[in-house]
Each structure stands twice: as structure tokens, then as C-alpha cells.
C-alpha positions in Angstrom: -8.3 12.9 -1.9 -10.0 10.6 0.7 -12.1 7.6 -0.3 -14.8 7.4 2.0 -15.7 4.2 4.0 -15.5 0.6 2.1 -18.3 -1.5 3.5 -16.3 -4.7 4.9 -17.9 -8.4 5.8 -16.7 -11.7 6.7 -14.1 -13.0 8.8 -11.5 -10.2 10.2 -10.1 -12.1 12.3 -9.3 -15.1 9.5 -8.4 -12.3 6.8 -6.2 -10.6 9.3 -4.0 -13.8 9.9 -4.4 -15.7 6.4 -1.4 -14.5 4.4 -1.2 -14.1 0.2 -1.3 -17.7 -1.2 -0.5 -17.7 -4.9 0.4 -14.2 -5.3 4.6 -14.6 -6.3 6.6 -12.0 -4.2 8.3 -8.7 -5.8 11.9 -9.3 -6.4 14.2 -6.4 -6.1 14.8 -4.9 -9.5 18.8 -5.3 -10.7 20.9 -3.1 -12.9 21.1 0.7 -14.2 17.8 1.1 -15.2 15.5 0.5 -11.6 14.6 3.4 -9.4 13.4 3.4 -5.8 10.4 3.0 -3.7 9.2 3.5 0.0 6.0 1.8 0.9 4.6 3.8 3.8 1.8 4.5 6.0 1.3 7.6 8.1 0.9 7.5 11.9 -1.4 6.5 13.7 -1.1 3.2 12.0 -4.5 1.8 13.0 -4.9 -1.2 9.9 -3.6 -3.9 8.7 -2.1 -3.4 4.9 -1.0 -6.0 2.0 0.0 -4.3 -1.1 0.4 -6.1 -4.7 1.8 -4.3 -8.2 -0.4 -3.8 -10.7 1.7 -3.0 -14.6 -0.1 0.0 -16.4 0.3 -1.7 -19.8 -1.6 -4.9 -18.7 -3.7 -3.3 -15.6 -3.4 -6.7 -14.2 -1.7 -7.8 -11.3 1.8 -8.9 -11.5 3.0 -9.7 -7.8 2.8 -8.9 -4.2 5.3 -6.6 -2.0 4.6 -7.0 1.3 2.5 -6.2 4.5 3.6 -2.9 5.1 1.8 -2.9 8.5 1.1 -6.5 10.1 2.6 -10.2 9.4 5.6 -10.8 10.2 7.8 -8.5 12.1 10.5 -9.3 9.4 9.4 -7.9 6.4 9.2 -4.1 7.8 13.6 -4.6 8.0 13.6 -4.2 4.1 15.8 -1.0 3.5 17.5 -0.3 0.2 19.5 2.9 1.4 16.7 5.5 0.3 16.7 9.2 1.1 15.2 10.4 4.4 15.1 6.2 5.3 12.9 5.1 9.0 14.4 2.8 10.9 13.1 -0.6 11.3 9.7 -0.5 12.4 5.8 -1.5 11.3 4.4 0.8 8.7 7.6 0.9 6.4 9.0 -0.9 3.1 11.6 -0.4 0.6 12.3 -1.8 -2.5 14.3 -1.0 -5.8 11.9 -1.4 -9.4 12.4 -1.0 -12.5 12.7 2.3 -14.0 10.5 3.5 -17.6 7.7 1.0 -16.4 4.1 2.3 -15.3 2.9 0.7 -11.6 0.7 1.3 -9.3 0.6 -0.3 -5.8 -3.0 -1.7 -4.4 -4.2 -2.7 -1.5 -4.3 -6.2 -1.2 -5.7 -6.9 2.2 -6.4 -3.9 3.9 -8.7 -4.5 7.6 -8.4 -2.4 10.7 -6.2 -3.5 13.9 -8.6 -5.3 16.6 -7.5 -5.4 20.2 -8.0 -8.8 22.1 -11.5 -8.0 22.8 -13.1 -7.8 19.9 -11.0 -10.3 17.9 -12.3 -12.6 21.1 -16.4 -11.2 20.3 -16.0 -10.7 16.3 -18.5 -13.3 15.4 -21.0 -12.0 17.9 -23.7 -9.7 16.1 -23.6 -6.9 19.0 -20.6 -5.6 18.1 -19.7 -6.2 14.1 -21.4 -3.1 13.9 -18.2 -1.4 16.0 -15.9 -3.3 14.2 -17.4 -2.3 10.3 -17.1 1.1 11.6 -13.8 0.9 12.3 -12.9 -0.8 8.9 -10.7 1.3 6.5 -11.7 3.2 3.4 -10.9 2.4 -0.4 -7.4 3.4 -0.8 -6.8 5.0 -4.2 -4.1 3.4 -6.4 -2.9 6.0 -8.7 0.2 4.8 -10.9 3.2 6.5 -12.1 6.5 6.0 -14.2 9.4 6.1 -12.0 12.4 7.5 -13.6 15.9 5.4 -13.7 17.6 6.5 -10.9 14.9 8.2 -8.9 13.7 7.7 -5.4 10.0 7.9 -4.8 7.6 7.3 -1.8 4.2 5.8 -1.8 2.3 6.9 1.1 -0.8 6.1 3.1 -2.6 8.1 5.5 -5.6 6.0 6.9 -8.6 6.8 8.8 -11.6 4.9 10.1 -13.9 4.5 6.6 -11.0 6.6 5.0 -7.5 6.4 3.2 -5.5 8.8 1.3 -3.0 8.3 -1.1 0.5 10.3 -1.8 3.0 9.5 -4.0 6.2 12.0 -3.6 9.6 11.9 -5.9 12.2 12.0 -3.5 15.1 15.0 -4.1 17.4 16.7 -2.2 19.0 20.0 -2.5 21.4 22.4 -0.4 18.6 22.5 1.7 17.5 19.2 2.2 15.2 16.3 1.5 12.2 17.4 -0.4 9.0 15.8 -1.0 7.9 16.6 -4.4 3.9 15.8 -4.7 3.8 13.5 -8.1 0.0 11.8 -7.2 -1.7 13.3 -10.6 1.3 14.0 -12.6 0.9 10.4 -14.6 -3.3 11.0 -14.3 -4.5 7.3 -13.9 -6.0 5.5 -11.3 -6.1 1.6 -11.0 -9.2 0.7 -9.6 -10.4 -3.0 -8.4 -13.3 -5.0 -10.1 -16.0 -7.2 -8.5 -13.4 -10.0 -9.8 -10.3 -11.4 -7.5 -7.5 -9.9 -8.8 -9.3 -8.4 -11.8 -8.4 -4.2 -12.1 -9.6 -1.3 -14.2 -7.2 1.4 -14.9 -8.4 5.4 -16.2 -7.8 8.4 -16.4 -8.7 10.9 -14.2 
């Protein structure tokens, strides 16, 4: 499912290099009971994209990964020896969680990539037009249970006033890697509110 375009205002250019103040960092899940998760985004990778946990118990927001695409060229190194595992690069993120706990992962920040140009003429009212149409959609945030032990990939696919979300259980077999689609197995979506850091989670 796409989400179609998400109006955006303000400052892109001060949103695009501001980082997450105040949102504590996701530490690395330890012991028998975690699982593991790739945060990526297909190509073209044409935005910029922040993404925080929310719990499914609580449907509030517990801490931040990373910027799977943008910041600092350092955090798109994290690898934790997953199946079918990119190498280094922007649009990539792995971490180990803990297993038998709902999560979903949300967007964050989430603004399209500017050249030069029209970070230079952003304020100018000729052409925010251009740049609101070249803003991302809503990305979905459905949530699952990852199972201890399990390897599972969160993936974006992002379009100009679009974004898709996939979420795949990673397996292999005598044949391979497989992606298995798990998006709608759990059946709940975690949707933001007109509050910062506020979140409603349903069923769909």
C-alpha cells in the first residue's frame, strides 16, 4: 500500500540538518531471546529518513535507531551479520531487538534530498512549490512480533508524495534467501497524532 503525498511546510533545509535531540538511541538487544532487523530503503533513495521505535503495548515511543538515509556517513556501517546483508552504504541499518515484543518502526524525520540549488533558493516563494512536490508521502508503520531467533527486514520504497512499507521474515532454504511478506500478518498500524511524539495504534 502507498500513502499518498504528506503536505510538508517549514524549514527543509534546518529539518534536514538538525538531528534528534532528546530522543535516547536504540541499544542493541543482548541474550537468547532478541531477533534481527534490517532497516532499509529501496533504490532510488531520493529522501532523507530518521526512524524511532514505537512498543505495541504502550503505542508510545520508546527511542530512536538511526538515519537510515542521511547524517552521518557512520551510522549506515551498522551490520549484525544478517542474511542476504548490503555492504556499507546510505539506505541500510542493522540491529539485533528483542524477541516476543510488538514494535513498529516510524518515521521520524522523513524530507526529500535537495541539490545545491534549491537548498540555496528554499526560502524563496517561486519555487517551495517544486520543492513540496518533491516531499515524500506518509510512510505506514505497521508493527509486528519478531520471533527469538529470527531475522526480519523493514523496508521502504519511497516516491515523490509516496512511501510504501514491507516488512519480510528473513529464511533460507536449499534454495536460498527468501523473503517471506509478514506486513499484515500482526494487522496493526501505528499511526502519528497532531501531538510530537504522540501515536495511535489499530487494527486494520
Amino acid at each position: 500500500m502507498f500513502y499518498e503525498k504528506n503536505v510538508f511546510t517549514g524549514s527543509l533545509l534546518v529539518l534536514a540538518l538538525s538531528g534528534c535531540a532528546g530522543v535516547p538511541q536504540y541499544k542493541d538487544a543482548s541474550g537468547p531471546n532478541t531477533a534481527k532487523l534490517r532497516l532499509t530503503m529501496e533504490e532510488p533513495i531520493i529522501s532523507y529518513l530518521y526512524l524511532g521505535t514505537v512498543e505495541l503495548e504502550t503505542c508510545k515511543q520508546k527511542s530512536g535507531f538511526q538515519w537510515v538515509s542521511g547524517g552521518n556517513d557512520s551510522y549506515r556501517t551498522k551490520r549484525v551479520d544478517m542474511l542476504g546483508s548490503k555492504p556499507n552504504g546510505d539506505g541500510t541499518i542493522e540491529y539485533v531487538i528483542h524477541a516476543g515484543q510488538g514494535i513498529a518502526a516510524v518515521p521520524i524525520q522523513h524530507i526529500a534530498k535537495l541539490n545545491a540549488a534549491e537548498i540555496l533558493l528554499s526560502t524563496g516563494w517561486a519555487i517551495k512549490p517544486h520543492i513540496a512536490n518533491k516531499q515524500p508521502g506518509l510512510c505506514p508503520s505497521p508493527g509486528f512480533v519478531p520471533e527469538a531467533g529470527g531475522q526480519y527486514e523493514v523496508s521502504y520504497k519511497v516516491l515523490p508524495g509516496k512511501c510504501e512499507t514491507k516488512i519480510y521474515e528473513l529464511l533460507r532454504d536449499d534454495s536460498g534467501i527468501k523473503k517471506v511478506d509478514v506486513t499484515d500478518k500482526l494487522g496493526i498500524y501505528v499511526s502519528p497524532t497532531d501531538q510530537k511524539g504522540q501515536y495511535t495504534c489499530t487494527e486494520s
